[in-house]
C-alpha positions in Angstrom: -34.9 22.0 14.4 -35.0 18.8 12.9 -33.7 19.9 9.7 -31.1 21.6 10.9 -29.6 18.4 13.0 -30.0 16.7 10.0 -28.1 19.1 8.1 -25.3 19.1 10.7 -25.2 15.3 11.0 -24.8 15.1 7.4 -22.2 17.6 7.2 -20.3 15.6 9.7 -20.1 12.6 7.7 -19.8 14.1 4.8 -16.1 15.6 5.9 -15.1 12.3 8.0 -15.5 10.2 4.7 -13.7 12.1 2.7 -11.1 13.0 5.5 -10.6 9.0 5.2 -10.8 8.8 1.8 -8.0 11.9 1.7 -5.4 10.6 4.0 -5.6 7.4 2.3 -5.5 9.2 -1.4 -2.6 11.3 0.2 -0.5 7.8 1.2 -0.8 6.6 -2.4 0.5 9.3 -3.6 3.3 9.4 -0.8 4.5 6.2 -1.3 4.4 5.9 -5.2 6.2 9.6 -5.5 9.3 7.7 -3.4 8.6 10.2 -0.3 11.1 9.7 2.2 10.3 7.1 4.6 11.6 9.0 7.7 10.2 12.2 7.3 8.2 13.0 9.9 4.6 14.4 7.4 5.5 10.7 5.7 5.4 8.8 8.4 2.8 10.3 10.3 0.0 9.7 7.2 1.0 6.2 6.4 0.3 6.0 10.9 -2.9 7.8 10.2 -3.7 5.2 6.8 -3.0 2.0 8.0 -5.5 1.8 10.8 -8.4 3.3 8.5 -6.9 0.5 5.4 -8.7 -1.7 7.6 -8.2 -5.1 6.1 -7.9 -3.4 3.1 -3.8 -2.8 4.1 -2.9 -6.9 2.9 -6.2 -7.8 0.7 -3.7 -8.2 -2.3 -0.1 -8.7 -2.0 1.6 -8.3 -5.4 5.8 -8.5 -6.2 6.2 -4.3 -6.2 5.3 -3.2 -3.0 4.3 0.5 -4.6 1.6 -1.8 -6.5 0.6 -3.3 -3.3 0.1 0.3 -1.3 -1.4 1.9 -5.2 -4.3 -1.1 -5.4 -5.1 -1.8 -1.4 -4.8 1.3 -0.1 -6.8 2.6 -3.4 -9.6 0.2 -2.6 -9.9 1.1 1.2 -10.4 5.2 -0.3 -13.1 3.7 -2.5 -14.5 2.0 0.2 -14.8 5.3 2.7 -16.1 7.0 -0.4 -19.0 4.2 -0.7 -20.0 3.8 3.2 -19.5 8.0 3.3 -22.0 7.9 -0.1 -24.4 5.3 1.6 -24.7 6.7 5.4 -25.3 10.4 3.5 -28.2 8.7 1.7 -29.4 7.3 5.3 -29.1 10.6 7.5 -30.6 12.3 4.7 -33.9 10.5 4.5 -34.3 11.3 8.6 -35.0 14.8 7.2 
């Protein structure tokens, strides 16, 4: 029983890091392809990416404003990726 909770509580993080990791990812790629601010699939991920940026969204604030979204909201991916990488390493050793 154990196992299998473990398994499941794994598998939950697992998919909400990179579900993070994603949306941010998927922003980047928004913004620096020159996707059209008032689409509604545009506007709704950079809604869903700024909260999750964390303080990420204004760590570095270069000229170009694609540069800004490219190297912030690329470290605030990085960072999911990291904390989903640790807290998989933690729920693993319950097991």
């Amino acid at each position: 029983m154990r196992t299998r909770v473990v398994g499941i509580a794994a598998a939950v993080v697992s998919w909400v890091g990179l579900a993070l990791a994603v949306v941010l990812v998927v922003h980047v790629v928004l913004t620096v392809g020159g996707a059209n601010p008032g689409n509604p699939i545009t506007s709704t991920v950079k809604g869903l990416a700024e909260p999750i940026a964390l303080a990420f969204k204004d760590l570095f604030t270069p000229a170009d404003a694609k540069l800004k979204v490219i190297v912030n909201f690329g470290l605030a991916a990085l960072f999911w990726l990291a904390v989903r990488a640790i807290v998989l390493k933690l729920v693993r050793r319950l097991n």
